[in-house]
mmCIF file of the N, C-alpha and C atoms, coordinates in Angstrom:
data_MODEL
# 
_entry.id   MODEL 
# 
loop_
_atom_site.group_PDB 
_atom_site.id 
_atom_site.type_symbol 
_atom_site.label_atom_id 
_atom_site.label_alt_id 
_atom_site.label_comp_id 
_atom_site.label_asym_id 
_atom_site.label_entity_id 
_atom_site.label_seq_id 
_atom_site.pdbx_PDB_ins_code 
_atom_site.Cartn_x 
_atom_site.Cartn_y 
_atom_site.Cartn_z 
_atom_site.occupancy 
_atom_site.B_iso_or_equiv 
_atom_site.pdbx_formal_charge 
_atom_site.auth_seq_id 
_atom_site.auth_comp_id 
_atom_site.auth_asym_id 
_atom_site.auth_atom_id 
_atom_site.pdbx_PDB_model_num 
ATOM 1   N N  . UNK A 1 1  ? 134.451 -179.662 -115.726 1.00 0.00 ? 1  UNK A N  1 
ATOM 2   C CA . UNK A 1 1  ? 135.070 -178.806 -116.707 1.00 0.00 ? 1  UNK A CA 1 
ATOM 3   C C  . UNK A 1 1  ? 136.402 -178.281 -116.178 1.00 0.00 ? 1  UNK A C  1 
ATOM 4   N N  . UNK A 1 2  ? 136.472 -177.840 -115.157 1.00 0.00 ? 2  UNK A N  1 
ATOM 5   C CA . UNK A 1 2  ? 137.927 -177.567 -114.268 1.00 0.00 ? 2  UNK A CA 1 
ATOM 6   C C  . UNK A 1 2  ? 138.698 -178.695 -114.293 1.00 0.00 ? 2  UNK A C  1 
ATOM 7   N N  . UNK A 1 3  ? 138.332 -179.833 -114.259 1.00 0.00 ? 3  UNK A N  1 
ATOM 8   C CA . UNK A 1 3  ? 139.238 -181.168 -113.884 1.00 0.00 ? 3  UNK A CA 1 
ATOM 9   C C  . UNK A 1 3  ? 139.410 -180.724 -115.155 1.00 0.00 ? 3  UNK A C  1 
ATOM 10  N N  . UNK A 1 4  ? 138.724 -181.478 -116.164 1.00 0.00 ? 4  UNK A N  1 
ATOM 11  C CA . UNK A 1 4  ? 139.594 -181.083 -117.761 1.00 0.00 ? 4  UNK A CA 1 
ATOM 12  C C  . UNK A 1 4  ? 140.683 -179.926 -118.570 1.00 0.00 ? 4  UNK A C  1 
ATOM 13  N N  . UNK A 1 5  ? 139.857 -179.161 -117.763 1.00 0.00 ? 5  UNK A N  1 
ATOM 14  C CA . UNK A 1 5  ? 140.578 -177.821 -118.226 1.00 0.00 ? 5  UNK A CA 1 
ATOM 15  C C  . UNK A 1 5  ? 142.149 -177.659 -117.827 1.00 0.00 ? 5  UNK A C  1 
ATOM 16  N N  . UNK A 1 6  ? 142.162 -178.069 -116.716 1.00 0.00 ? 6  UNK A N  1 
ATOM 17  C CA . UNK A 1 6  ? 143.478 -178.090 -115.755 1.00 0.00 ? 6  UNK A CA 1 
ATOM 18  C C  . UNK A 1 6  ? 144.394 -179.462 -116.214 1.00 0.00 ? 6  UNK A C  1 
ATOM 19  N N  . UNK A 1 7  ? 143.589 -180.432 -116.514 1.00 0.00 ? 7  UNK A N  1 
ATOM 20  C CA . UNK A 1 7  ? 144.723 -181.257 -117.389 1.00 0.00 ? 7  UNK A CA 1 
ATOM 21  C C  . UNK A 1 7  ? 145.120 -181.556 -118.285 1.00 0.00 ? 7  UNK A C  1 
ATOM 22  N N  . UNK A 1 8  ? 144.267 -180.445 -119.307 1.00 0.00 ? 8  UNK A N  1 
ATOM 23  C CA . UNK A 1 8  ? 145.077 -180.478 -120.744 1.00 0.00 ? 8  UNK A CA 1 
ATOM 24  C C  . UNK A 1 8  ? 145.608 -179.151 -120.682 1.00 0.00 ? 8  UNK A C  1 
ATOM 25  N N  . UNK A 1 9  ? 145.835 -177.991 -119.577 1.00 0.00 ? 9  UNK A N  1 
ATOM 26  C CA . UNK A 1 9  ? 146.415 -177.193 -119.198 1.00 0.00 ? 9  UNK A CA 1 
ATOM 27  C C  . UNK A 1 9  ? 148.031 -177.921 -118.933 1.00 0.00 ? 9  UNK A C  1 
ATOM 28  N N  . UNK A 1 10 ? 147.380 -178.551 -117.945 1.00 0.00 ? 10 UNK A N  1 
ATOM 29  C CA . UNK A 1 10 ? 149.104 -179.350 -117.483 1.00 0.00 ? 10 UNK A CA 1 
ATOM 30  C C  . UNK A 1 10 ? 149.632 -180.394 -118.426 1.00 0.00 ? 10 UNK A C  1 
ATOM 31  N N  . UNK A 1 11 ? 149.172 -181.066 -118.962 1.00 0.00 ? 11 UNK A N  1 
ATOM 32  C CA . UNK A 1 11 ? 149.876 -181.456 -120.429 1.00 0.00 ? 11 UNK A CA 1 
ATOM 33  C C  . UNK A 1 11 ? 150.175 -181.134 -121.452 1.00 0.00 ? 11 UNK A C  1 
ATOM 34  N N  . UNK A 1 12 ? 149.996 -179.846 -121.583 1.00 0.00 ? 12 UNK A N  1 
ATOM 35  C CA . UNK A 1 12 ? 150.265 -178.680 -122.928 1.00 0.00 ? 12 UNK A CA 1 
ATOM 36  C C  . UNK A 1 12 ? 151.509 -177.856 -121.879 1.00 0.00 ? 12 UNK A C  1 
ATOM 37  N N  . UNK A 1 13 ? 151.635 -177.847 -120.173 1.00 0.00 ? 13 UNK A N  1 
ATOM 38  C CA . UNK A 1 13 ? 152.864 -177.218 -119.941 1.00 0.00 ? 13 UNK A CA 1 
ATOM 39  C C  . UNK A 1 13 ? 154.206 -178.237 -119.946 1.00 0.00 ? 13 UNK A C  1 
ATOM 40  N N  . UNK A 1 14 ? 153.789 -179.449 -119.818 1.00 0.00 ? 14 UNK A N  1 
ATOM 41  C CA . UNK A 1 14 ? 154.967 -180.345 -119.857 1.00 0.00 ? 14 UNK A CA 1 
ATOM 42  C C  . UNK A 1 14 ? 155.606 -180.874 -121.267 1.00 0.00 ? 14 UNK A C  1 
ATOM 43  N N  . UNK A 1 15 ? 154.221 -180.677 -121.933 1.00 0.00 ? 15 UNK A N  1 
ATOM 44  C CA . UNK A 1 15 ? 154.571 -180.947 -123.225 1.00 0.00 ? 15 UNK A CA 1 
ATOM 45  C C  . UNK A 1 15 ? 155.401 -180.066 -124.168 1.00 0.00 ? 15 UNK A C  1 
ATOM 46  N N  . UNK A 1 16 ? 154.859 -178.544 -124.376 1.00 0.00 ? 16 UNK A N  1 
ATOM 47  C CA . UNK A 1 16 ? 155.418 -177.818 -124.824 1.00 0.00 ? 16 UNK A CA 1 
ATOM 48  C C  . UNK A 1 16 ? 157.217 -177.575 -124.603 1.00 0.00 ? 16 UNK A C  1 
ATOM 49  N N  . UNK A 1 17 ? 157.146 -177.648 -124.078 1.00 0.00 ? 17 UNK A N  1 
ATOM 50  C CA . UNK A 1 17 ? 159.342 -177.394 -123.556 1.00 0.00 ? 17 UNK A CA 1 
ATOM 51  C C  . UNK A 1 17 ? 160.089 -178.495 -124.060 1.00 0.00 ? 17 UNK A C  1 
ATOM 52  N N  . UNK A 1 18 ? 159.202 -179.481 -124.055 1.00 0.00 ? 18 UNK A N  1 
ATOM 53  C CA . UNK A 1 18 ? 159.554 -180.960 -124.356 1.00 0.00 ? 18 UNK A CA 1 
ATOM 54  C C  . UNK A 1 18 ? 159.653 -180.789 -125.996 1.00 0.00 ? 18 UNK A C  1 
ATOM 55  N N  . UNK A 1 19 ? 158.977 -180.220 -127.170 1.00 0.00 ? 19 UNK A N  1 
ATOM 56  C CA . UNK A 1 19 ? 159.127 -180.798 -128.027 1.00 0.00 ? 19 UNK A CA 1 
ATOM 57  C C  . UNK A 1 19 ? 159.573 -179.254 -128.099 1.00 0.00 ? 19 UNK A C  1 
ATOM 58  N N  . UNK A 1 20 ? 159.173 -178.197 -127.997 1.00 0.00 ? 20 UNK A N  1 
ATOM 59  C CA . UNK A 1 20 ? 160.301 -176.963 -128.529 1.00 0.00 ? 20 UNK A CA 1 
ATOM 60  C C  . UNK A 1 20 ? 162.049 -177.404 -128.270 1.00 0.00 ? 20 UNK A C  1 
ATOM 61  N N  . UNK A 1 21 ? 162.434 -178.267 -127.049 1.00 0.00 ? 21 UNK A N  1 
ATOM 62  C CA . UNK A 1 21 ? 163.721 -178.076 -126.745 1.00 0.00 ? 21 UNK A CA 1 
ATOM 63  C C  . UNK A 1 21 ? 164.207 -179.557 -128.030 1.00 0.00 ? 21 UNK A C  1 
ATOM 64  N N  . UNK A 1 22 ? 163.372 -179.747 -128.329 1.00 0.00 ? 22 UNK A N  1 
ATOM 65  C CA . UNK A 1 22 ? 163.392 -181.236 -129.174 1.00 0.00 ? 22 UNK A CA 1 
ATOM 66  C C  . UNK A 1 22 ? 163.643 -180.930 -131.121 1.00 0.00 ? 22 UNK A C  1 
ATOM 67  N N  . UNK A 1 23 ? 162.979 -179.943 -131.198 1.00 0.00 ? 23 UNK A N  1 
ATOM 68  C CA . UNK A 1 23 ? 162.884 -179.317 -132.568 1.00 0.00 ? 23 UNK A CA 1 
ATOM 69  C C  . UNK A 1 23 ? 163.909 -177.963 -132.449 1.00 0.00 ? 23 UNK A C  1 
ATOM 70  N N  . UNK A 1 24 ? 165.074 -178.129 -131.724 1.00 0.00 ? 24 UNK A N  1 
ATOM 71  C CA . UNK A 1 24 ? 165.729 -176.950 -131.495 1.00 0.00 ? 24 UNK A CA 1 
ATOM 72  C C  . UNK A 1 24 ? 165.684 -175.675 -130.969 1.00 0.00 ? 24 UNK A C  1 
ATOM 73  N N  . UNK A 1 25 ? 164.329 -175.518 -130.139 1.00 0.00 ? 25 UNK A N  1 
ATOM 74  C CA . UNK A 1 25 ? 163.600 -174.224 -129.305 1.00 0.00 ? 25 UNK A CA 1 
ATOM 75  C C  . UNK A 1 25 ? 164.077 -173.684 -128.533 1.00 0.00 ? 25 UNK A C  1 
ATOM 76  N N  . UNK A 1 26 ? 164.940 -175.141 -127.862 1.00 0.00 ? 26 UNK A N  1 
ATOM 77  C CA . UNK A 1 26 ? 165.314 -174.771 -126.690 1.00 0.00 ? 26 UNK A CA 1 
ATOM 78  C C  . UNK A 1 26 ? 166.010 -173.414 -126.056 1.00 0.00 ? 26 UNK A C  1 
ATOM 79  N N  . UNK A 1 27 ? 166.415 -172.314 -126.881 1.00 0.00 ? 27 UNK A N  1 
ATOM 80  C CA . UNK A 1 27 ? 167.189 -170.987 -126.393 1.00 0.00 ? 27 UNK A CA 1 
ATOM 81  C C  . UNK A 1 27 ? 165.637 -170.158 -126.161 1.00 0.00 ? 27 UNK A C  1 
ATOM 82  N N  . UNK A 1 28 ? 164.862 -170.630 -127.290 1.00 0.00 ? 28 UNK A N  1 
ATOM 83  C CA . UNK A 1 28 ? 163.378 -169.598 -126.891 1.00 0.00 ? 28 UNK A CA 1 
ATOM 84  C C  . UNK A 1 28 ? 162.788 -169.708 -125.633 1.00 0.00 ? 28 UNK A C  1 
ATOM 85  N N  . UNK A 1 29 ? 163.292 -171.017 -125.033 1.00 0.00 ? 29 UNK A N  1 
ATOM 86  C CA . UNK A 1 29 ? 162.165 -171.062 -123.391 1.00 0.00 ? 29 UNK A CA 1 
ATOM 87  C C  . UNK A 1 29 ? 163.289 -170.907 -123.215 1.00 0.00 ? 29 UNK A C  1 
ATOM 88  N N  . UNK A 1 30 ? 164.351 -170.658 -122.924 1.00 0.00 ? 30 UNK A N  1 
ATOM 89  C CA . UNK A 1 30 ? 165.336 -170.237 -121.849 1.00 0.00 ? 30 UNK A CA 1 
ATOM 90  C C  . UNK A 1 30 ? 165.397 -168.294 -122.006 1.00 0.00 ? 30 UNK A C  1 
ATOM 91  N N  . UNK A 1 31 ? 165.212 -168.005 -123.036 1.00 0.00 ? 31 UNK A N  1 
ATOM 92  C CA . UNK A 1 31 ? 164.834 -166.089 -123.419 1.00 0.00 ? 31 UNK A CA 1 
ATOM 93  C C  . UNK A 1 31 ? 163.648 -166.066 -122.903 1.00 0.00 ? 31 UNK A C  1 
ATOM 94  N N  . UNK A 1 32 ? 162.373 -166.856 -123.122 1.00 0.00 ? 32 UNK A N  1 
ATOM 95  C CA . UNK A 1 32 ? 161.445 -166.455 -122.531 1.00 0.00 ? 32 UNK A CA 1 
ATOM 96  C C  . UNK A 1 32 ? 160.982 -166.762 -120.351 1.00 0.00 ? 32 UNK A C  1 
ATOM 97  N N  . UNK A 1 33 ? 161.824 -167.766 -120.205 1.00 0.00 ? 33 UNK A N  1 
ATOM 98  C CA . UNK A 1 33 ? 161.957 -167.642 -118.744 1.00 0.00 ? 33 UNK A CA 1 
ATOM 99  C C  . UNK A 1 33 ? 162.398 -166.571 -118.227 1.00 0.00 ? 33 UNK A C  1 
ATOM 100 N N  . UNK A 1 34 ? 163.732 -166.332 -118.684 1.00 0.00 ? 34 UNK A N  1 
ATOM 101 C CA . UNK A 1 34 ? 164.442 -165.438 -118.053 1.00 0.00 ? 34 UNK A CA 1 
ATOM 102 C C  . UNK A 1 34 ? 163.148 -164.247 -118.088 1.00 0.00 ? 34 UNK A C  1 
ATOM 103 N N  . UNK A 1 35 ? 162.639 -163.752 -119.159 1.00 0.00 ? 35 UNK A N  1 
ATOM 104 C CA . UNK A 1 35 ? 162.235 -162.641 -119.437 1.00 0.00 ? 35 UNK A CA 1 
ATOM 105 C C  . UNK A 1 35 ? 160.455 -162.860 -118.625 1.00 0.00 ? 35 UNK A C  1 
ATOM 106 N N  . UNK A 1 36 ? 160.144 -163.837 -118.509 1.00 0.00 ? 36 UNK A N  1 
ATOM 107 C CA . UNK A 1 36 ? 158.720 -163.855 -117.066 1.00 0.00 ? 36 UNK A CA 1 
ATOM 108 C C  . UNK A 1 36 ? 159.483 -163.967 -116.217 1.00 0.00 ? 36 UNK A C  1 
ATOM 109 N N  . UNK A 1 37 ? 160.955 -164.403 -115.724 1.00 0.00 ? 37 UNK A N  1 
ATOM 110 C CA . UNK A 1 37 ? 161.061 -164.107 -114.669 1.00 0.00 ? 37 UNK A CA 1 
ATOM 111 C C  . UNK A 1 37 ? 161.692 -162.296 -114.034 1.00 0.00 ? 37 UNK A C  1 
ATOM 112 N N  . UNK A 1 38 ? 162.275 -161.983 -114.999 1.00 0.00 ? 38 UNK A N  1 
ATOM 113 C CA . UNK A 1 38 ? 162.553 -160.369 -114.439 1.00 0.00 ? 38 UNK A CA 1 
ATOM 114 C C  . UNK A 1 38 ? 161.320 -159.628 -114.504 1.00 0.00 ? 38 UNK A C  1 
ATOM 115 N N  . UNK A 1 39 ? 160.540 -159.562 -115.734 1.00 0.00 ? 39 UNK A N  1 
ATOM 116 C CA . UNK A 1 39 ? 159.273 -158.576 -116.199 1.00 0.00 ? 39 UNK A CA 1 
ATOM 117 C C  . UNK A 1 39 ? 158.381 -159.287 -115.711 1.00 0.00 ? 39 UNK A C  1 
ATOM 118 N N  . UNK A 1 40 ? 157.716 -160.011 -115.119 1.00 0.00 ? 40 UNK A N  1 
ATOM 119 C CA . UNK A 1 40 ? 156.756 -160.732 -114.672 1.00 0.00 ? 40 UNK A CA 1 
ATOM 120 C C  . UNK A 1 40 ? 156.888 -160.681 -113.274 1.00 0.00 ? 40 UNK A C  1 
ATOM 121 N N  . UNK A 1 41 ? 157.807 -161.170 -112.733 1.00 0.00 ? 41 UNK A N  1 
ATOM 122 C CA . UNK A 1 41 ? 158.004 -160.783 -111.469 1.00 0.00 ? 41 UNK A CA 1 
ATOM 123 C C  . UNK A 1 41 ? 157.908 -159.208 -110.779 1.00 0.00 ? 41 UNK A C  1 
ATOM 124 N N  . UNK A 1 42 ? 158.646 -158.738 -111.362 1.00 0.00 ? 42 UNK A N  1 
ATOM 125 C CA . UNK A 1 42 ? 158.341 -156.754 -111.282 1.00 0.00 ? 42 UNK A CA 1 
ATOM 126 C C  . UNK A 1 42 ? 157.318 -156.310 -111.353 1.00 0.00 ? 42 UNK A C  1 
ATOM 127 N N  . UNK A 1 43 ? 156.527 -156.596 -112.625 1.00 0.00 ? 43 UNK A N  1 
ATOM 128 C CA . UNK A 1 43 ? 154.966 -156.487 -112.828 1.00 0.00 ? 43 UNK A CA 1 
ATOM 129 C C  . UNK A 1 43 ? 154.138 -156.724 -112.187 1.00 0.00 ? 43 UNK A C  1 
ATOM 130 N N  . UNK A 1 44 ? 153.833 -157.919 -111.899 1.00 0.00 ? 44 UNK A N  1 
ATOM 131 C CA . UNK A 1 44 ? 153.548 -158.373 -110.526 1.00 0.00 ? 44 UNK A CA 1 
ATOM 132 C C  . UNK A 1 44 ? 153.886 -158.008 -108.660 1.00 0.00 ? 44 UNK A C  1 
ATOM 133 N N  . UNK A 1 45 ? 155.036 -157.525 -108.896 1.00 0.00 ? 45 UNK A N  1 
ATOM 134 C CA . UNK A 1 45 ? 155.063 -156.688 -107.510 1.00 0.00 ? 45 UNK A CA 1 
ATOM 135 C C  . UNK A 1 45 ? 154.606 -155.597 -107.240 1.00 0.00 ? 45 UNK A C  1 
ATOM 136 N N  . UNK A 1 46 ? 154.620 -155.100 -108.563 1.00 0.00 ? 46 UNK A N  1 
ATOM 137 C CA . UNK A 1 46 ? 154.727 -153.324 -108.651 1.00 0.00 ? 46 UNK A CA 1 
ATOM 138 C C  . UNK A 1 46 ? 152.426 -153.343 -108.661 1.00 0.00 ? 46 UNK A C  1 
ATOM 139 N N  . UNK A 1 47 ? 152.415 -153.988 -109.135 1.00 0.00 ? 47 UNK A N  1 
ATOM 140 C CA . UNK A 1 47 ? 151.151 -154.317 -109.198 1.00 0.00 ? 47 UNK A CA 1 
ATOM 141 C C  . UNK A 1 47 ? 149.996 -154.319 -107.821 1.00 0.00 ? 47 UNK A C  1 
ATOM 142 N N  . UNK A 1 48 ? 150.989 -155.475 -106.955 1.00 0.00 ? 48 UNK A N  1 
ATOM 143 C CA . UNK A 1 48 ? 150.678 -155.804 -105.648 1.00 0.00 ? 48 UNK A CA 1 
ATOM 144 C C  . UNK A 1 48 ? 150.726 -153.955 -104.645 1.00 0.00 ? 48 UNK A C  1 
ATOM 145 N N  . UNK A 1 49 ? 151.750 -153.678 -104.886 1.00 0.00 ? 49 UNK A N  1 
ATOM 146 C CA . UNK A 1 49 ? 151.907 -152.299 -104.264 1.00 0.00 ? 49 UNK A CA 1 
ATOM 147 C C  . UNK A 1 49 ? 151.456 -151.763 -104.218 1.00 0.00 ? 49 UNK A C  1 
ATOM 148 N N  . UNK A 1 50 ? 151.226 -151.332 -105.417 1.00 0.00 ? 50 UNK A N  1 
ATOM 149 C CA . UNK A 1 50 ? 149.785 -150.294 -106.091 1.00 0.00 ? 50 UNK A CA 1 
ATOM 150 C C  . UNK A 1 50 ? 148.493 -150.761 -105.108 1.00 0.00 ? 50 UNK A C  1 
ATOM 151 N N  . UNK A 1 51 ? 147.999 -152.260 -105.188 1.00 0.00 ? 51 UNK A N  1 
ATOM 152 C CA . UNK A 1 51 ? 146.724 -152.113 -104.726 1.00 0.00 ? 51 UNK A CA 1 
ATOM 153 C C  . UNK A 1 51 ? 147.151 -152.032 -103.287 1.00 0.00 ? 51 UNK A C  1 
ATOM 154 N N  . UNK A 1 52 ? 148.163 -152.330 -102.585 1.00 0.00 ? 52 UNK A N  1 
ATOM 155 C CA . UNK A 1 52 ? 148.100 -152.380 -100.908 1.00 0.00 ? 52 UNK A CA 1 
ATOM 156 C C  . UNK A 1 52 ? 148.303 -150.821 -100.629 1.00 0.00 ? 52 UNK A C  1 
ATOM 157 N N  . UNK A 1 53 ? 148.360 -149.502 -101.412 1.00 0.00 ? 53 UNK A N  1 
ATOM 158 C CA . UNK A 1 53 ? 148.799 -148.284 -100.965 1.00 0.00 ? 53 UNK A CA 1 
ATOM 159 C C  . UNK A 1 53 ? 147.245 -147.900 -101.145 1.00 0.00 ? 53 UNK A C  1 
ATOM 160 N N  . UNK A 1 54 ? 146.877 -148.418 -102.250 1.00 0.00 ? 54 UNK A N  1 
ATOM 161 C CA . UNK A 1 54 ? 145.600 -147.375 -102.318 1.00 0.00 ? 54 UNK A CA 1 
ATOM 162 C C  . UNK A 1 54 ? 144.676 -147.960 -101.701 1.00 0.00 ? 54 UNK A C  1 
ATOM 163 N N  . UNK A 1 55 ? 144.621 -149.610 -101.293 1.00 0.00 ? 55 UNK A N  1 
ATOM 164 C CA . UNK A 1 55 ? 143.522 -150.186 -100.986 1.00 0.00 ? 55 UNK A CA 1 
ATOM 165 C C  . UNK A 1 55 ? 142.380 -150.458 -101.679 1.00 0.00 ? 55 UNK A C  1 
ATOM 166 N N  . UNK A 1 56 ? 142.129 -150.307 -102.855 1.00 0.00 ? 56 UNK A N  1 
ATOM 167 C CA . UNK A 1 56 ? 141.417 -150.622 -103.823 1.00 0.00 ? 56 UNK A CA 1 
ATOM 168 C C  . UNK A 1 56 ? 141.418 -151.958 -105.197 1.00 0.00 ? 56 UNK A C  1 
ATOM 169 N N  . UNK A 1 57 ? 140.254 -151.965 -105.703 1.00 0.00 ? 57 UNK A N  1 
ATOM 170 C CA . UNK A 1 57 ? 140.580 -152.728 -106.560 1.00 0.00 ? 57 UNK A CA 1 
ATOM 171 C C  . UNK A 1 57 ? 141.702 -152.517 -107.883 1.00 0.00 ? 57 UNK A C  1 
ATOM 172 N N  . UNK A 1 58 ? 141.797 -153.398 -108.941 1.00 0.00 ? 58 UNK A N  1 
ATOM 173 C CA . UNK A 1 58 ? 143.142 -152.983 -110.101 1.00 0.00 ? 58 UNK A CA 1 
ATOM 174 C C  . UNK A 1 58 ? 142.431 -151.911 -110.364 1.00 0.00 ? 58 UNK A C  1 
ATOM 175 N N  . UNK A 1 59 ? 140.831 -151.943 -111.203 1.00 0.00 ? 59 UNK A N  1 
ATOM 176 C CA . UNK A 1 59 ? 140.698 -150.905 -111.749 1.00 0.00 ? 59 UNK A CA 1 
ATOM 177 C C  . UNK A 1 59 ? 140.266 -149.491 -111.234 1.00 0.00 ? 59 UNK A C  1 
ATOM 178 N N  . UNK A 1 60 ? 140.186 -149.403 -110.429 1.00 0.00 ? 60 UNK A N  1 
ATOM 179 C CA . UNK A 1 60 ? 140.206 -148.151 -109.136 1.00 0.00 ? 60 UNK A CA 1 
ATOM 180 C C  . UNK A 1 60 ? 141.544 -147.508 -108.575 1.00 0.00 ? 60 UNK A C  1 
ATOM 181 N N  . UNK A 1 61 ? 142.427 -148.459 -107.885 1.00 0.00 ? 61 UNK A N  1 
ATOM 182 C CA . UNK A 1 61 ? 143.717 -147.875 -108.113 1.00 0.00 ? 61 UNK A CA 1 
ATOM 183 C C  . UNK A 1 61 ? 144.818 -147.578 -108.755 1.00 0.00 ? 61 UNK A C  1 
ATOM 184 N N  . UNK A 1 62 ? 144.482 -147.723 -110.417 1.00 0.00 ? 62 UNK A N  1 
ATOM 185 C CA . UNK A 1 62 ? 145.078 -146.762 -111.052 1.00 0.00 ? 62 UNK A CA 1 
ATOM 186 C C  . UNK A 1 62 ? 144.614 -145.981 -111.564 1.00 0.00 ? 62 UNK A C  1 
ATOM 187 N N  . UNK A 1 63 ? 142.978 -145.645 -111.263 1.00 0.00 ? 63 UNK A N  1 
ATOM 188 C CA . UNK A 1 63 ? 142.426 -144.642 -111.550 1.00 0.00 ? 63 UNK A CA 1 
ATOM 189 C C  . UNK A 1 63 ? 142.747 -143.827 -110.161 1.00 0.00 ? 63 UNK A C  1 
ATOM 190 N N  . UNK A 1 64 ? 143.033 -143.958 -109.082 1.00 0.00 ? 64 UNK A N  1 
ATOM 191 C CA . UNK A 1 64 ? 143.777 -142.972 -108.273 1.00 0.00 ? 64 UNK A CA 1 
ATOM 192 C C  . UNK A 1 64 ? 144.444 -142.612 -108.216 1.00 0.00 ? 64 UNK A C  1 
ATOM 193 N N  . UNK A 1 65 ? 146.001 -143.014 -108.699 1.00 0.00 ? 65 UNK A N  1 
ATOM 194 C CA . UNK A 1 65 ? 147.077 -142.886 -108.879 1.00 0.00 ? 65 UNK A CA 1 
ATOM 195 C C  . UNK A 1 65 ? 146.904 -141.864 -110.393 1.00 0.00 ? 65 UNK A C  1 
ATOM 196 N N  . UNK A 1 66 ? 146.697 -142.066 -110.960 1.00 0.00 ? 66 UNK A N  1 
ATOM 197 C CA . UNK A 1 66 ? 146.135 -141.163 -111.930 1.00 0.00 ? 66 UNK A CA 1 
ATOM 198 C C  . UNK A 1 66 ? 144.883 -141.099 -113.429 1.00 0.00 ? 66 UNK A C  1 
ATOM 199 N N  . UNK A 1 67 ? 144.571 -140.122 -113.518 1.00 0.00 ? 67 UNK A N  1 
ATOM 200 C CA . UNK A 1 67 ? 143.206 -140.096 -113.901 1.00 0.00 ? 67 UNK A CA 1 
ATOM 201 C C  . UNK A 1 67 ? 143.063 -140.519 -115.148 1.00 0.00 ? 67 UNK A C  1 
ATOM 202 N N  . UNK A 1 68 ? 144.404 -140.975 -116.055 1.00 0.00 ? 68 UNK A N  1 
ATOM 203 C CA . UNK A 1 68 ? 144.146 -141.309 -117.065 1.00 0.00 ? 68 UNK A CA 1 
ATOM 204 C C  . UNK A 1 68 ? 144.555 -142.679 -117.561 1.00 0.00 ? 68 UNK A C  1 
ATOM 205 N N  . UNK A 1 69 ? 144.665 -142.690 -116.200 1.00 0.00 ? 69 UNK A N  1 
ATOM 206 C CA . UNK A 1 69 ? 145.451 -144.339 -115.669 1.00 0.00 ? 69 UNK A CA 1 
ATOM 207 C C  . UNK A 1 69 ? 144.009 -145.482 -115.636 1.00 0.00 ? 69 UNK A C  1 
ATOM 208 N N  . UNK A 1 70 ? 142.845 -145.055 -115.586 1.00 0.00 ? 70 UNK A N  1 
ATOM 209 C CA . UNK A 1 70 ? 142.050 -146.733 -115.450 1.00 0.00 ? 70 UNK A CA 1 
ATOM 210 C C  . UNK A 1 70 ? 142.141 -147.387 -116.757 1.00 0.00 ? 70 UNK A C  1 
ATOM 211 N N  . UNK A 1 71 ? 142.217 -146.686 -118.012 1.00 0.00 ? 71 UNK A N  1 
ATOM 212 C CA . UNK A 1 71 ? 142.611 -148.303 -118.620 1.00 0.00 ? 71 UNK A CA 1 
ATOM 213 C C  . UNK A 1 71 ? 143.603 -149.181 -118.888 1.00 0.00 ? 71 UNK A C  1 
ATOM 214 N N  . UNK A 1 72 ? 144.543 -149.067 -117.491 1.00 0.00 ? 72 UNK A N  1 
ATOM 215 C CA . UNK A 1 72 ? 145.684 -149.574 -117.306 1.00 0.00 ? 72 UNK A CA 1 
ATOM 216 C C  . UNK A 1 72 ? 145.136 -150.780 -115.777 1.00 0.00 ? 72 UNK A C  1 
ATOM 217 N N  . UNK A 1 73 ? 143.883 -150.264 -115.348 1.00 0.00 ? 73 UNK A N  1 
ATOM 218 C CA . UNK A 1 73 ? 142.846 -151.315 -114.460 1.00 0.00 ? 73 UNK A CA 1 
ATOM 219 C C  . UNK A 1 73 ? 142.159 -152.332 -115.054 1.00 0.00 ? 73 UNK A C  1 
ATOM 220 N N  . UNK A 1 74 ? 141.429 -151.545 -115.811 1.00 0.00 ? 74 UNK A N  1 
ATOM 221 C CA . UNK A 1 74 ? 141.380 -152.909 -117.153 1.00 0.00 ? 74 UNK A CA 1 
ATOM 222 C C  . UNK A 1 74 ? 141.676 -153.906 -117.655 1.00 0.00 ? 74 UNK A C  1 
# 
C-alpha cells in the first residue's frame, strides 16, 4: 500500500505542474512556490523552535507556551 501510495503520489507531483503550466497555470505554481517557500519554511522553523525550547511534544508545547494555545498542537 506504501509502494502505491507513494507512486501515484509521485505522479500526481510531476504531473500536476506539467499540465497547469500547459493550460496556462503556470504563474499559480510559481505564486504558490514562492509562497511554501517563505510561509512554509518559517512555519516550519518557528515550529521546530518551539518544540526544542520546551522539549515537548506539538501538542504540549503550545500548551506551555500558552494556555490557550493547545489547539494550535492539534
Amino acid at each position: 500500500m506504501a509502494a502505491a501510495g507513494s507512486a501515484v503520489g509521485v505522479g500526481n507531483l510531476w504531473r500536476f505542474p506539467y499540465l497547469a503550466a500547459k493550460d496556462g497555470g503556470g504563474l499559480f505554481i510559481l505564486i504558490y512556490l514562492v509562497l511554501v517557500l517563505t510561509f512554509g519554511f518559517t512555519l516550519l522553523v518557528s515550529d521546530i523552535a518551539i518544540g526544542r525550547k520546551t522539549k515537548k511534544s506539538a501538542i504540549y508545547a503550545y500548551a506551555e507556551m500558552n494556555k490557550n494555545g493547545v489547539f494550535l498542537g492539534w
